[in-house]
C-alpha positions in Angstrom: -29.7 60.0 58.9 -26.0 60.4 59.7 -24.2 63.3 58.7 -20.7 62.1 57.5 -19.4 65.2 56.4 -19.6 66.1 59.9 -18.4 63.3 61.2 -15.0 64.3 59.2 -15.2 67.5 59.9 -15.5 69.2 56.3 -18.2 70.9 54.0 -20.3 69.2 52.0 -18.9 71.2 48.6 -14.9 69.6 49.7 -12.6 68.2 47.5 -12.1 64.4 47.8 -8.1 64.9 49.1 -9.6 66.9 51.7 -12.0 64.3 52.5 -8.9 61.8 52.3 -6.9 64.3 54.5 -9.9 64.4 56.9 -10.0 60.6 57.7 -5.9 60.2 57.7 -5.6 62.8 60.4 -9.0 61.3 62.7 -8.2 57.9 61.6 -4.8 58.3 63.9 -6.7 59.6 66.2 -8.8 57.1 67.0 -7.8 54.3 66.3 -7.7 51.2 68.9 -4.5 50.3 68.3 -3.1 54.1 69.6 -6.5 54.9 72.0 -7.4 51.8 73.2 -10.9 52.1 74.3 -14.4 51.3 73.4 -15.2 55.2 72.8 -12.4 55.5 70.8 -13.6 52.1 68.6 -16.7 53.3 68.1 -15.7 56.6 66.6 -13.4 54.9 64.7 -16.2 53.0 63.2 -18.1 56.1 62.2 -15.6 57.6 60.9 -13.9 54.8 58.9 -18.1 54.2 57.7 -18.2 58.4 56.4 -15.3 57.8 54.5 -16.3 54.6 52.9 -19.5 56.3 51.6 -17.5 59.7 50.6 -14.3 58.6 48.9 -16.7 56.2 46.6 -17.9 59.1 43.4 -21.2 57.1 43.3 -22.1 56.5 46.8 -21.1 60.3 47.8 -23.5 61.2 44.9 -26.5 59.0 46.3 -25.6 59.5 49.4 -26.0 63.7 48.8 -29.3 62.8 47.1 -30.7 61.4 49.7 -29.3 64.3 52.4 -31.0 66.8 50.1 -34.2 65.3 50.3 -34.5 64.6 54.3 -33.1 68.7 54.5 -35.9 69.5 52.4 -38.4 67.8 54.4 -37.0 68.8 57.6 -37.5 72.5 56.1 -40.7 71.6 55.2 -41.7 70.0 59.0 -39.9 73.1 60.4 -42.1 76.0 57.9 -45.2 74.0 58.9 -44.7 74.2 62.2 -43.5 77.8 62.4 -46.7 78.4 60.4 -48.9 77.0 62.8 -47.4 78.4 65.8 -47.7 81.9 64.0 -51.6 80.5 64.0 -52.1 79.7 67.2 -50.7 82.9 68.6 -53.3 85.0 66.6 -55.9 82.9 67.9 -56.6 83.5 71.7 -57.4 79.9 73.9 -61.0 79.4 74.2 -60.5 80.2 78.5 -59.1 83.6 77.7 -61.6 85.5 79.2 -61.3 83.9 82.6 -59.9 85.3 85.1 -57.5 82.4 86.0 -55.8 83.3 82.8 -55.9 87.1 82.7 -54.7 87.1 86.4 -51.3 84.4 85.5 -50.8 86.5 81.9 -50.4 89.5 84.4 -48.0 87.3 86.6 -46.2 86.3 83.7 -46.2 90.0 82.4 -44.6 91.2 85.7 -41.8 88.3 85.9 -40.5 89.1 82.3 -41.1 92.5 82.0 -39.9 94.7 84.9 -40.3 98.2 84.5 -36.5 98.8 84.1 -36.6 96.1 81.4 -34.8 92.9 81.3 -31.2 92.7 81.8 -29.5 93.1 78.8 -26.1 90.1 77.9 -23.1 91.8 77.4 -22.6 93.8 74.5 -19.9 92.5 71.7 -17.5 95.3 71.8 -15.2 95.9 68.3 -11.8 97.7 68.6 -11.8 101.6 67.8 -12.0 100.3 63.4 -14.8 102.8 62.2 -16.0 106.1 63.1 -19.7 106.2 64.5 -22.8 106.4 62.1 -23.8 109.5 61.3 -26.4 110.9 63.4 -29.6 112.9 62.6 -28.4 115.7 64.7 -24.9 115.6 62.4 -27.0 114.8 59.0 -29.1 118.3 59.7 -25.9 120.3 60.7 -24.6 119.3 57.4 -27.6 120.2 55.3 -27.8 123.8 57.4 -24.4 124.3 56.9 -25.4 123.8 52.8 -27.9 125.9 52.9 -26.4 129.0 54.5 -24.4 129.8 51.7 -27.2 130.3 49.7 -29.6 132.5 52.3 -27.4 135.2 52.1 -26.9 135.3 48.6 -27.5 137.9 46.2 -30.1 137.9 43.8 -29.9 137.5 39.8 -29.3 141.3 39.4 -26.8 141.7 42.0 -28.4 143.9 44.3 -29.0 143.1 47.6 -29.3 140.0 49.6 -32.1 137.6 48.4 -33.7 134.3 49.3 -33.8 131.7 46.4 -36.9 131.0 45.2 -36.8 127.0 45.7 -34.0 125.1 47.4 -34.7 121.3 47.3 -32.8 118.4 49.5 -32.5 115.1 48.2 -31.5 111.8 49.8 -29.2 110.1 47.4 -28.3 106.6 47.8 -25.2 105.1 46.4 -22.9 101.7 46.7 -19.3 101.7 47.7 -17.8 101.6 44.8 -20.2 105.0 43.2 -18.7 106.7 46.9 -15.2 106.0 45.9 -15.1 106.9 42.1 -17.9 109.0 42.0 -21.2 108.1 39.8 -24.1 110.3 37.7 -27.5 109.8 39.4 -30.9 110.9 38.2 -32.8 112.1 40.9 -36.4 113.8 41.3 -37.5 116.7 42.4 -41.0 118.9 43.0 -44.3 117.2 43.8 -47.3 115.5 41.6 -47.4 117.5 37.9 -44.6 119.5 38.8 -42.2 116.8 39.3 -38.9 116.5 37.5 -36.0 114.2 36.6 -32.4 115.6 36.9 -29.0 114.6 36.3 -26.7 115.3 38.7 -22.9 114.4 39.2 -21.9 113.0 42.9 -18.1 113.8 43.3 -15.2 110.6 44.3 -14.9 110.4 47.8 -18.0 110.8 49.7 -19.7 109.2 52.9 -22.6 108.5 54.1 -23.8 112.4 55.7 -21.8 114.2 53.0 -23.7 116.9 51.3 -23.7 118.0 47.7 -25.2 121.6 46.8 -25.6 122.3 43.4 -27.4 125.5 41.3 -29.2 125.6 38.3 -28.2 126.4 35.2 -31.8 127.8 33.7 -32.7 129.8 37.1 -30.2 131.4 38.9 -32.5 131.2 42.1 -32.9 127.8 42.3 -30.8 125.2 44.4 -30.2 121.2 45.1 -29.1 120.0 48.0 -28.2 116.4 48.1 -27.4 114.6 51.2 -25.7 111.0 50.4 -26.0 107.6 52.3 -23.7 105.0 51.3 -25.7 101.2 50.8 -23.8 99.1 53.4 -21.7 96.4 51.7 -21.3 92.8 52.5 -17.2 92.9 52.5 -16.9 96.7 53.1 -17.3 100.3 54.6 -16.1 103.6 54.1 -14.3 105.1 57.3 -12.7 108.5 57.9 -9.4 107.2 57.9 -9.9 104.9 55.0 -11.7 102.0 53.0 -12.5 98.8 55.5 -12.6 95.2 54.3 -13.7 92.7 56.3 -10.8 89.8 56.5 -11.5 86.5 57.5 -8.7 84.5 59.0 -8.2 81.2 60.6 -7.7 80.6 64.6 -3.9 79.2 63.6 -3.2 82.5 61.4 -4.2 84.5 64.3 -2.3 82.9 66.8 1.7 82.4 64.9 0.9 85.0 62.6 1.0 84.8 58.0 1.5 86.3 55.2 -2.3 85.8 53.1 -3.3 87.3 50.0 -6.0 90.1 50.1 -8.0 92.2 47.2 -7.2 95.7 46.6 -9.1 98.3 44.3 -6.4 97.3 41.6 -4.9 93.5 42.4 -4.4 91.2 45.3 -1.6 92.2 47.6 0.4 89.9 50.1 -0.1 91.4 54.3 1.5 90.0 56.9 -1.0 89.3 60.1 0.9 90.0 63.1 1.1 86.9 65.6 -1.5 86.9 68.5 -4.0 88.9 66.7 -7.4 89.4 67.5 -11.1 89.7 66.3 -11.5 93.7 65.5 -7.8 94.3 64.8 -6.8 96.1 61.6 -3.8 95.7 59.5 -3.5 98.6 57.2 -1.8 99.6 53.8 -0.8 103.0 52.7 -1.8 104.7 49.9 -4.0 101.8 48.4 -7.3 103.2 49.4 -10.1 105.0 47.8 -8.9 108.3 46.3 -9.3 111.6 48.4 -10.7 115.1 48.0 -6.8 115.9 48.1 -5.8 113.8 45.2 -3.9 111.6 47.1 -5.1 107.7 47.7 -6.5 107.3 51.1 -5.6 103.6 53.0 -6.8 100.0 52.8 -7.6 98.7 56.2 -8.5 95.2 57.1 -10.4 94.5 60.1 -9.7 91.1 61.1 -12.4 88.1 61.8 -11.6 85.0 63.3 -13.8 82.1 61.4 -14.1 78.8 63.0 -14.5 75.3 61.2 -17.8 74.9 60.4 -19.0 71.6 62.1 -17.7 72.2 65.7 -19.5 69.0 66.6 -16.3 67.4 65.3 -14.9 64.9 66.5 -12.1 65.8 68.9 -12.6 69.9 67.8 -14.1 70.2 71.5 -11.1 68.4 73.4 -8.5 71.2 71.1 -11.0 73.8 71.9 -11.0 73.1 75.8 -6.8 73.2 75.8 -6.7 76.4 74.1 -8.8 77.6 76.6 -6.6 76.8 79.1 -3.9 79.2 78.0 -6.5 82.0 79.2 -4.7 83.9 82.2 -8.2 85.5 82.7 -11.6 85.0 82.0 -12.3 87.0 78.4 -15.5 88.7 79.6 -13.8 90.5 82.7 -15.1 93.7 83.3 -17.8 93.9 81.3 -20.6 95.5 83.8 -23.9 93.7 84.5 -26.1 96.4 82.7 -25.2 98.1 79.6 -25.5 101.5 80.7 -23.0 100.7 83.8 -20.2 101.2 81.0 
């Protein structure tokens, strides 16, 4: 079946003046009269067929029916078969005990896996936009750090130095937006019969490693420590230097430069992307961000992500891509090493 909404280069979910503004721009493109030729006809013959179906309400509407229920097979055909190749991996071939095949499994074995491991593609490197992850090593510094305080603290009646009698380190999990403004959690504490609910306040402006230490009310010589890990968001993270939002922008915005509209915590806000931009860059605004231990707002920063169309089997989308290409003074991979730990 073909696919005209590929053939003119648009989503299935566009608008019919894009599917009109679609055919206008490929109809001038290929038609005989401007590219003689009998590619060129042909193409114009598919595409001037896509559009027939697609500008008509009624035949886009059957047409869609009838795409949804081939995809639905071909999902069907493709589950069936990924089911039974799951089924004939757990089920060894009847020779599998010969030696024929244990000796060319080891062969095979040996070509794949060497014992330095395979040679790893090159890695897709982002500009310096986040801080790294937080590390075991860091996560433990933080809780020790918590719990000193409270080794060398006196006891209820103020004489001498005394342990507390149960200190007890939670993992709390929270979104983005609990991180920023700050949320009440109920968390649990002890083990089996002895296990308890409490509520306990997470302050505004944490991350994922920060640590919250908190005493009890009822018995003096009892302590929480909570240790936070931010969910990871679809659209954003929380950096040291600020909130990160994922931007998507358009190979033409990237290249000239715009002005594009963007969400804040409040509103949307105009930002101006700075011709020749790349994938990774960051444009950022002041004093929009989350709010700070401080008191003062921290920054918005939007890391920027090139999106291509999303049928690059176009037509003529190839032919554009190969002359941009051409513009490269040097290849865009040069000098990434051959191994990964060569960098």
């Amino acid at each position: 079946m073909d696919d005209h909404y590929r053939m003119l280069g648009v989503l299935p979910e566009a608008s019919e003046e894009e599917i009109r503004r679609a055919y206008r721009i490929l109809a001038r493109r290929y038609h005989p009269d401007i590219n003689p030729g009998e590619q060129s006809e042909e193409i114009f013959k598919e595409i001037a067929a896509a559009y027939q179906i697609l500008s008509n309400s009624a035949r886009r509407k059957k047409y869609d029916d009838e795409r949804a229920k081939v995809q639905a097979h071909e999902q069907r055909q493709n589950k069936f078969q990924s089911d039974y190749e799951r089924a004939k991996v757990r089920r060894p071939p009847a020779d599998a005990a010969s030696a024929t095949t244990r000796t060319a499994r080891r062969a095979a074995s040996t070509e794949t896996s060497p014992r330095r491991g395979p040679r790893p593609t090159a890695p897709r490197r982002r500009t310096n936009t986040t801080s790294p992850k937080p590390s075991i090593k860091r996560l433990a510094r933080n809780v020790v750090a918590a719990l000193l305080p409270f080794l060398f603290r006196k006891n209820a009646s103020g004489s001498g130095a005394g342990l507390p009698l149960r200190v007890s380190v939670v993992e709390v999990a929270v979104t983005v937006h609990e991180a920023v403004y700050g949320v009440q959690k109920v968390v649990e504490i002890g083990e089996d019969r002895q296990r308890q609910r409490i509520s306990v306040r997470i302050p505004p402006a944490v991350r994922t490693g920060s640590v919250v230490h908190l005493r009890s009310k009822e018995n003096p010589n009892e302590d929480m420590v909570l240790v936070v890990r931010v969910i990871p968001h679809d659209l954003m993270e929380i950096d040291s230097r600020g909130l990160i939002i994922d931007l998507p922008i358009t190979v033409r915005e990237a290249l000239e430069g715009s002005k594009v509209s963007v969400p804040t915590l409040e509103s949307s806000a105009i930002i101006s992307i700075p011709a020749g931009s790349q994938s990774g860059d960051t444009v950022r605004v002041r004093g929009k961000g989350a709010p700070l231990k401080n008191g003062e707002n921290g920054d918005l920063l939007y890391r920027l992500l090139i999106r291509l169309p999303a049928y690059p089997q176009a037509p003529g989308l190839i032919d554009k891509a190969r002359e941009l290409e051409a513009y490269m003074e040097e290849s865009v991979r040069k000098g990434m090493p051959p191994r990964l730990f060569d960098l």
